[in-house]
Structures are given as C-alpha cells and as structure tokens.
C-alpha positions as CSV (number, residue, x, y, z in Angstrom):
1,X,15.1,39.8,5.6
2,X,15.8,36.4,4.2
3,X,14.9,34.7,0.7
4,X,13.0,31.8,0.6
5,X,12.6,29.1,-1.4
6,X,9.3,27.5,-1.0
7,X,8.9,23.8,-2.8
8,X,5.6,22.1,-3.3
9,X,5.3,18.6,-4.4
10,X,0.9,18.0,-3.7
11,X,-0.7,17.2,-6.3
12,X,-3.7,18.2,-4.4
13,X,-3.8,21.9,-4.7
14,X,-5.8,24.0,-2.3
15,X,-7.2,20.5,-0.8
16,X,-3.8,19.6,0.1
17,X,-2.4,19.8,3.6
18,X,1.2,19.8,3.4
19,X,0.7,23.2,1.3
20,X,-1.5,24.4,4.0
21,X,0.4,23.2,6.4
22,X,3.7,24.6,3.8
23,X,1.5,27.7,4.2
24,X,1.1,28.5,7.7
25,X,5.1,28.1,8.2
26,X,5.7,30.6,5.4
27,X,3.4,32.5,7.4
28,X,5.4,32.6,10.6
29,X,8.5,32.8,8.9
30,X,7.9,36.1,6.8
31,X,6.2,37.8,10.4
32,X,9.5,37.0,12.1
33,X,11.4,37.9,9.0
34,X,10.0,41.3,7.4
35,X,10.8,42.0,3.8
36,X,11.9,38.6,2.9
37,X,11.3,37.3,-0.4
38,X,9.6,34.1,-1.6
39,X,9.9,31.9,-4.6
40,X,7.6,29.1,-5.3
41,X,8.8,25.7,-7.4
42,X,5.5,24.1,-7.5
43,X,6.7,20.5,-8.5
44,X,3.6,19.5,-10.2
45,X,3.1,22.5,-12.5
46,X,6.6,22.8,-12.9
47,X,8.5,19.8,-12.6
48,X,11.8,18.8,-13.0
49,X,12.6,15.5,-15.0
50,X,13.1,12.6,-14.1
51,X,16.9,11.4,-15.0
52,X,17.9,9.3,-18.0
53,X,21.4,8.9,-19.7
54,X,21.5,12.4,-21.3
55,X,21.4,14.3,-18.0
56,X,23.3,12.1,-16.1
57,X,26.1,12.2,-18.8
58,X,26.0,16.0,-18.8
59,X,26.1,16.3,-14.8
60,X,30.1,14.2,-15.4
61,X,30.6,16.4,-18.7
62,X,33.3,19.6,-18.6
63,X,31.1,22.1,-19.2
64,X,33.0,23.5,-22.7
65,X,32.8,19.7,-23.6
66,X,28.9,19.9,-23.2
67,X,26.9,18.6,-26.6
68,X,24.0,21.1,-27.5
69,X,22.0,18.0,-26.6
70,X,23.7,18.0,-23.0
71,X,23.5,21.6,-22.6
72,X,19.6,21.5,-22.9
73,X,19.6,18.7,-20.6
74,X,21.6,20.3,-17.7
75,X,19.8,23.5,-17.7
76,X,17.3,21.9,-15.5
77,X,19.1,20.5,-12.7
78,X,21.6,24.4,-13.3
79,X,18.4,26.1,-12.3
80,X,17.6,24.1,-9.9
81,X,20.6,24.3,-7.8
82,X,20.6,28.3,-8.3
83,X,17.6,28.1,-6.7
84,X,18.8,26.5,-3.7
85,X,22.1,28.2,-3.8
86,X,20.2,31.5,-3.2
87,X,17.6,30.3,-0.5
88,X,18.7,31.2,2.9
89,X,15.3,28.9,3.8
90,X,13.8,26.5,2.2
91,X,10.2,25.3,3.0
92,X,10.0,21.6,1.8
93,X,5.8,20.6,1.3
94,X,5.6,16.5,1.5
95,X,2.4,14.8,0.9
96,X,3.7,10.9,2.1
97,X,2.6,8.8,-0.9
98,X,3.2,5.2,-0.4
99,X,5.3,5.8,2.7
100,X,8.0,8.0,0.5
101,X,8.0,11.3,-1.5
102,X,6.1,12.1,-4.3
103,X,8.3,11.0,-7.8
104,X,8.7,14.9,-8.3
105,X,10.1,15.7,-5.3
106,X,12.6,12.7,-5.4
107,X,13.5,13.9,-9.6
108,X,14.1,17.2,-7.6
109,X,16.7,15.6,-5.3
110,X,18.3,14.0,-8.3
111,X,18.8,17.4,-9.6
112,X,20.4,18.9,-6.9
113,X,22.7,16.1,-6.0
114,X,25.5,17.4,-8.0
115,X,29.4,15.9,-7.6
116,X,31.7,19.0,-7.7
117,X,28.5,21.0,-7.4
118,X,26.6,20.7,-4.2
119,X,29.0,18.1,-3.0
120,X,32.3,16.7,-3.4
121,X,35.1,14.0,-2.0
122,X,37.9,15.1,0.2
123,X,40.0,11.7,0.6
124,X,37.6,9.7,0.0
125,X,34.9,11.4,2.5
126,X,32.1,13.0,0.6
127,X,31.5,17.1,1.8
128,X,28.8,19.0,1.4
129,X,28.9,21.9,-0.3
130,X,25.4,23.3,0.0
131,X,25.8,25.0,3.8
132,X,24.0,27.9,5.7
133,X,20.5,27.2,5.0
134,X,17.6,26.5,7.5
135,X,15.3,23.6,6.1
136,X,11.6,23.0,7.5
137,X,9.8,20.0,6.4
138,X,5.8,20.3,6.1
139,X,4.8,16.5,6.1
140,X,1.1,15.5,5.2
141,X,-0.1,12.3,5.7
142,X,-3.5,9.7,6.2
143,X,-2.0,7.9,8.8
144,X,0.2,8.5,12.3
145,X,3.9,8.3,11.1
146,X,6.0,10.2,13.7
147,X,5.5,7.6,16.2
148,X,3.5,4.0,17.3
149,X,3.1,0.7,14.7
150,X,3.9,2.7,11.3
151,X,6.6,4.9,12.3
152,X,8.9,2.3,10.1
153,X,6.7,3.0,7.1
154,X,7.4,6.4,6.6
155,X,10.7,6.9,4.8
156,X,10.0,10.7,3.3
157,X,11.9,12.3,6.5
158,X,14.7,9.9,6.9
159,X,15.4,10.0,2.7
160,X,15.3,14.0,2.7
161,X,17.1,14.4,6.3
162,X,20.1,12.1,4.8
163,X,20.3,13.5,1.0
164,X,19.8,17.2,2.4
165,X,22.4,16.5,5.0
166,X,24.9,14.7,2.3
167,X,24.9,18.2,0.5
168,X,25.9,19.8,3.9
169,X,22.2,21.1,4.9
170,X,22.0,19.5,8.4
171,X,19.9,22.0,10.1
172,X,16.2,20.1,9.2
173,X,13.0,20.9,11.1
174,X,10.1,18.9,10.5
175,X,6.5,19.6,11.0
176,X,3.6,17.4,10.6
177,X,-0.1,17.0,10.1
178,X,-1.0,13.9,10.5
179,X,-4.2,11.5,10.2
180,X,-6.1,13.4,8.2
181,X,-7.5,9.8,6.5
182,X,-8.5,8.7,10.3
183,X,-11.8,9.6,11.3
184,X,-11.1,10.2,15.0
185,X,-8.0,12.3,14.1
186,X,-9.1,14.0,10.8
187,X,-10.8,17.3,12.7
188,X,-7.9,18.0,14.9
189,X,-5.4,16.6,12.9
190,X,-4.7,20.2,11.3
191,X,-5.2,22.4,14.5
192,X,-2.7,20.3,16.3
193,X,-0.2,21.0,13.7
194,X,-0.6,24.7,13.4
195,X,0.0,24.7,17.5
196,X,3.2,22.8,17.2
197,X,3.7,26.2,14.7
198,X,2.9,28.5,17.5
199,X,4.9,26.5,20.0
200,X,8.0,27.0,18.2
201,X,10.6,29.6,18.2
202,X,11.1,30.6,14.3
C-alpha cells in the first residue's frame, strides 16, 4: 500500500493527454499496489502562486519571527511540501508548453524548493532532503521530443530531473506520449505510450 501524490498541470482537462497518459500510470500503479491511497493537486484549479517578495522573505524568516502577512504567505509552499513529504510516489502530468512546463507546475517547484526544508548545505555542498520517493513523469507533447532534430527543445525533463534530484529525489521515470499534433503520429501516438506502460515493471 503506498500513498500517492498525483500532480496535474493541463490545462486541458479530459482532452488532455498527459492526464490520460497521468491516468493510465495511476492505473498500474494502484493494481500493483492494493489499498494505496491517492491525492490529486490539480495545478490549474488549485494552483500555487507564483513567488514575489512576501513569500520569498517568509521562506528565510524564523518561523516565531513570521509577520501575520508572512504567515499567510508561507502556508502555501507549508502545504505543499507536506504534500510531498507524505507521498511515497508521485505521479508528475506535463503537457510541454513552449518546450518547458506549464507556469504552474514551475510556481509548484518554487514552492517546494525550500533551504533548511527540502534541502540544505553541508560545507558548501547542497543535500537533499526530500529522499525515498519513486517519481514518474507523464510528458505530453505535439511534437517528437525524446529523440531526432527537437530533442534540444524540450527542457520539461531535464528542469524537473535536476530540481527533483537537487531535493534528493533521484529515482525519475519518464513516460511519454508524443506527436499527438503530427498527423502521421497522432492515432498511435497514445497506444504506443500505454505499451511502453505495459512493458514496464511497476
């Protein structure tokens, strides 16, 4: 039995593919997991904000030095974190929007980026403190990323493979469905990605 923390960042909905894709590994993961739990933090009903002065001063603030102001603030990025802190797995849905992450899924990583919280510096040498957590990747995009001419463009996995991995979450699997926007891939562009789901060992 493991709890899962499933976040979506589509704006989409049920037309979206890296839910559906998001969806089908949820799917394997509760059949080889029985009794697990899942919580959903859709990202576009309820997001997280982006960051201005006030949180950031409250994220560097003792917290018995907190302003009411601060303490409003920080509740956000608190919850956030608990969240993760409490996921044995996280299920990560990423529509590629202008070859990164959706805005909401990146105010999400400034949340959880936390000095003395999820990570911290040991001489120097940052350490991650966020460990023991299996994270799988649903990526969605109109064009073939993983490999030929645009495999520079995308920068979704490489940003959440290096900021998940600088709070200590280095064990990343990442699934994709991929040109759904080409007309020779579109039909078998899902199919293909629900058989790399059957092809792997969850």
């Amino acid at each position: 039995m493991k709890k899962i923390l499933l976040i979506t960042s589509s704006v989409k909905g049920k037309d979206s593919f890296s839910i559906r894709l998001s969806n089908a590994i949820l799917e394997k993961l509760t059949a080889a997991y029985p009794g697990s739990s899942v919580y959903t933090r859709d990202l576009t009903v309820n997001p997280l904000p982006h960051l201005d002065e006030t949180h950031l001063g409250a994220f560097f603030t003792p917290n018995e030095l907190l302003t009411e102001t601060q303490q409003k603030a920080i509740q956000y990025s608190n919850q956030a974190v608990q969240e993760l802190m409490e996921a044995d797995i996280v299920v990560i849905g990423v529509p590629l929007y202008n070859f990164g992450v959706p805005s909401t899924l990146k105010a999400w990583v400034d949340h959880i980026a936390r000095a003395g919280v999820t990570f911290s510096y040991e001489d120097g040498f940052p350490k991650g403190l966020v460990l023991n957590k299996k994270v799988y990747l649903a990526i969605a995009s109109g064009g073939v990323y993983s490999e030929g001419p645009r495999k520079g463009y995308d920068f979704s996995d490489p940003f959440l493979r290096a900021a998940l991995g600088f709070l200590g979450i280095t064990d990343v699997t990442t699934f994709r469905v991929e040109g759904i926007a080409m007309p020779e891939l579109q039909d078998s562009a899902f199919p293909k990605a629900l058989d790399t789901l059957d092809a792997f060992a969850f």
